[in-house]
C-alpha positions in Angstrom: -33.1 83.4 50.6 -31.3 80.2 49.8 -28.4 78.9 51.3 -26.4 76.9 48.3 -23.9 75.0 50.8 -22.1 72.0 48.8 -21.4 70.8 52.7 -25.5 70.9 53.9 -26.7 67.3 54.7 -29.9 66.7 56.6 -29.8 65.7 60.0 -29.2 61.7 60.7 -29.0 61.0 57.4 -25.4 61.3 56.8 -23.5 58.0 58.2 -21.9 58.6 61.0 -17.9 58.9 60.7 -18.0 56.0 63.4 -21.0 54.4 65.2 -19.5 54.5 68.7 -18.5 58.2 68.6 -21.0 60.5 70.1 -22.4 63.8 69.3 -21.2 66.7 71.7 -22.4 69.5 70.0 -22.2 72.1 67.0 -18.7 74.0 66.4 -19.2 77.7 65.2 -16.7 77.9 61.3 -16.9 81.9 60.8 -14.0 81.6 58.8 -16.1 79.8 56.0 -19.6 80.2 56.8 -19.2 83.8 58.1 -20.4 85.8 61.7 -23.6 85.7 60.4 -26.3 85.3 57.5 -25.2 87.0 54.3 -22.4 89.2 56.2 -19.8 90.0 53.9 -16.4 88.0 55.0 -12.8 87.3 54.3 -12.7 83.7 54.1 -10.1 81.8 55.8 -8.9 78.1 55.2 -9.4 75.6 57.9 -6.9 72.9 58.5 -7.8 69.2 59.3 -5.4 67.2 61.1 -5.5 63.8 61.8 -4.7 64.4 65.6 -4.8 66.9 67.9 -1.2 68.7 68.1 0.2 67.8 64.9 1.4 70.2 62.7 0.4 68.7 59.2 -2.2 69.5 57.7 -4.3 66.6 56.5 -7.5 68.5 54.1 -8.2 72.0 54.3 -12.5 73.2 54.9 -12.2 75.8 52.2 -15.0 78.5 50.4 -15.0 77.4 46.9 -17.6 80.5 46.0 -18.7 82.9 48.4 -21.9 84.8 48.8 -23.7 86.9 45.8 -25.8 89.7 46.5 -28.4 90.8 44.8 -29.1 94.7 43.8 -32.4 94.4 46.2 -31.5 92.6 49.2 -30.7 88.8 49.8 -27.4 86.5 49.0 -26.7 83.2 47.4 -24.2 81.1 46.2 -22.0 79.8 49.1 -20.1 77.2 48.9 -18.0 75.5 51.2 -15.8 72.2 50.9 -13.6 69.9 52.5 -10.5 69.5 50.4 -8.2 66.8 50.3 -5.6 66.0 47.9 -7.3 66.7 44.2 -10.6 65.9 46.1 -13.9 67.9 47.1 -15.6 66.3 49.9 -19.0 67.2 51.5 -18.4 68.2 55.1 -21.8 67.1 57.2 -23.3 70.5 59.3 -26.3 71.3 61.4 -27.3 74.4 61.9 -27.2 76.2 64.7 -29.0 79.1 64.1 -30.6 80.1 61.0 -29.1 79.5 58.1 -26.2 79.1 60.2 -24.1 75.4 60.0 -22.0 74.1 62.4 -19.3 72.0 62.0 -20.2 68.1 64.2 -18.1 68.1 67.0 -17.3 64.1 68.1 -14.6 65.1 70.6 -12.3 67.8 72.4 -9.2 68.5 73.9 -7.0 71.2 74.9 -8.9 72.9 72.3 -8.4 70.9 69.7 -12.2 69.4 67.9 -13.2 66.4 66.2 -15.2 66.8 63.5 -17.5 64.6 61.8 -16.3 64.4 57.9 -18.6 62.4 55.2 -16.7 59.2 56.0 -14.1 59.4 58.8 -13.5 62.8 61.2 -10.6 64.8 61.8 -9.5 67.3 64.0 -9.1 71.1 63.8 -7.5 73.4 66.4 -10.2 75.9 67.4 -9.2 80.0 67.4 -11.3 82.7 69.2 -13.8 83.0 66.3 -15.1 79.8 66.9 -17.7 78.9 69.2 -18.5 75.7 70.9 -22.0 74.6 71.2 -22.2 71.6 73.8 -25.8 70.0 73.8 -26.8 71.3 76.8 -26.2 75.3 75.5 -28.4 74.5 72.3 -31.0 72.7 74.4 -31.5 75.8 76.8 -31.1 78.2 74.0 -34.0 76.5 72.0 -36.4 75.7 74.8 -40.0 75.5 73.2 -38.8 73.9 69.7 -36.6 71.0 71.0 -38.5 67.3 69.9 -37.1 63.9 70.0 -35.1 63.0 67.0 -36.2 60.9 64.5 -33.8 58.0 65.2 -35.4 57.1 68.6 -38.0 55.8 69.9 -38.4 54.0 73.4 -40.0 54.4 77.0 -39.1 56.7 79.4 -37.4 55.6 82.6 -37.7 56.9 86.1 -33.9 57.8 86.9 -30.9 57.7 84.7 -30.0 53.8 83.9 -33.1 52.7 85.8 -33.9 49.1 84.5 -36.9 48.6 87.1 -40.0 50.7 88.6 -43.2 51.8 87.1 -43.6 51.4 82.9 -43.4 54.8 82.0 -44.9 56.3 78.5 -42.8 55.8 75.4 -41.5 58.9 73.4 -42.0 58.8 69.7 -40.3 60.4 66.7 -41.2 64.3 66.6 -42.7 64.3 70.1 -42.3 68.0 71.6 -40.3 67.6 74.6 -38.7 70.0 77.3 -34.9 69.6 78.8 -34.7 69.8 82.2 -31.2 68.4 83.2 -28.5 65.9 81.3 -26.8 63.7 83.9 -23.9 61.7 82.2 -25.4 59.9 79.3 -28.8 60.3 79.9 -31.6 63.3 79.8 -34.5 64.4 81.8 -37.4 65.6 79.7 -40.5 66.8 79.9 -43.4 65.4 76.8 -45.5 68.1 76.5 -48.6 67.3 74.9 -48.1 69.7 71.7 -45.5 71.9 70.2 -44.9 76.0 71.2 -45.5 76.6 67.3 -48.8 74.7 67.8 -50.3 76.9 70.9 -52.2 79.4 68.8 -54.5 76.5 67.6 -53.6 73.3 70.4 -53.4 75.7 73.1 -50.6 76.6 75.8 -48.5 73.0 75.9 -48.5 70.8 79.0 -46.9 68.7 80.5 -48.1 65.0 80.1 -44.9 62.6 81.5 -41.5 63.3 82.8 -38.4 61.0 82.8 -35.2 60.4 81.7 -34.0 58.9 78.0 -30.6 58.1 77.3 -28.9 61.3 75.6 -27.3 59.6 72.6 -29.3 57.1 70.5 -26.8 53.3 69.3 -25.5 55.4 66.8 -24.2 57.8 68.7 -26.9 60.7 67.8 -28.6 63.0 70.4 -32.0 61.5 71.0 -33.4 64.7 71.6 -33.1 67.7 68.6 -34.0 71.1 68.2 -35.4 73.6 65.1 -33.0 75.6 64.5 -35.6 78.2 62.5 -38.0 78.5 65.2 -41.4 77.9 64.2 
């Protein structure tokens, strides 16, 4: 099953809509991506604003084709854009669950998000379809397949901030971790020695170090990831 999403863009790839802005987490869109894989929906427009609170519209996330099904089983064919003015712009996602994107949530308030766009963000006034996904909810709800993300690599520290004390190991790209706490900006993790999806062959993973990284890498991107597909 293929999911044809104009708006898909892989993970730290995509530049950032600015450097200093942070990642907060993933932003359920049912009203263009739908409940759940291949459900049949009614799509629904989402406006963009450029503020929180302001009543004009800015672009529109819109379904330019929505799903096909086929006679046996499976779907295709959606496709979802940002639209502004006579434009169709890419809107960055990461998925969630499978086959299931989230819009980039940058900010929030009074809930009101701000969303990463391909090269600024705006803001879009949440309803009670949509679901916020703070980092700490996707973390726990993907223990076992949560890694550090490609855009980091450094040492490990012994408390949060902690310029001094014992040289701790360094974490590289892909290394399977554990989350055991954030505190402000940083993240306690466990480095296990091999991934969950491994254990049949590497055996149960264990722990090999524990300490704290800082949560968002200079760019504003969550050192530590998850797969949102399992294994």
């Amino acid at each position: 099953m293929r999911l044809l999403v104009v708006i898909a863009i892989a993970f730290l790839m995509a530049a950032p809509a600015d450097a200093q802005e942070r990642v907060l987490g993933l932003l359920s869109l049912p009203q263009v991506f739908g409940p759940r894989q291949c459900a049949p929906f009614e799509p629904e427009d989402v406006a963009l604003h450029e503020s929180p609170n302001t009543a004009r519209a800015i672009a529109t996330i819109h379904v330019d084709q929505a799903w096909s099904f086929a006679p046996h089983g499976g779907c295709e064919g959606l496709e979802v854009s940002v639209h502004q003015g006579g434009q169709r712009l890419e809107l960055p996602t990461l998925e969630f669950d499978y086959e299931m994107p989230g819009a980039i949530v940058l900010d929030q308030r009074d809930g009101w998000f701000k969303v990463r766009l391909r090269d600024r963000a705006a803001w879009l006034k949440a309803s009670a379809a949509n679901r916020f996904m703070p980092l700490k909810d996707l973390y726990e709800e993907f223990v076992g397949v949560t890694a550090i993300s490609a855009s980091f690599t450094g040492r490990l520290t012994g408390a949060p901030g902690a310029t001094g004390g014992p040289i701790l190991p360094q974490v590289t790209p892909a290394q399977s971790v554990r989350v055991l706490e954030i505190r402000n900006e940083w993240v306690q993790v466990e480095v296990l020695s091999n991934s969950a999806c491994t254990a049949a062959d590497d055996g149960p993973p264990e722990v090999v170090a524990t300490g704290w990284l800082p949560l968002h890498d200079a760019k504003g991107e969550p050192t530590v990831w998850f797969s949102s597909r399992g294994c």
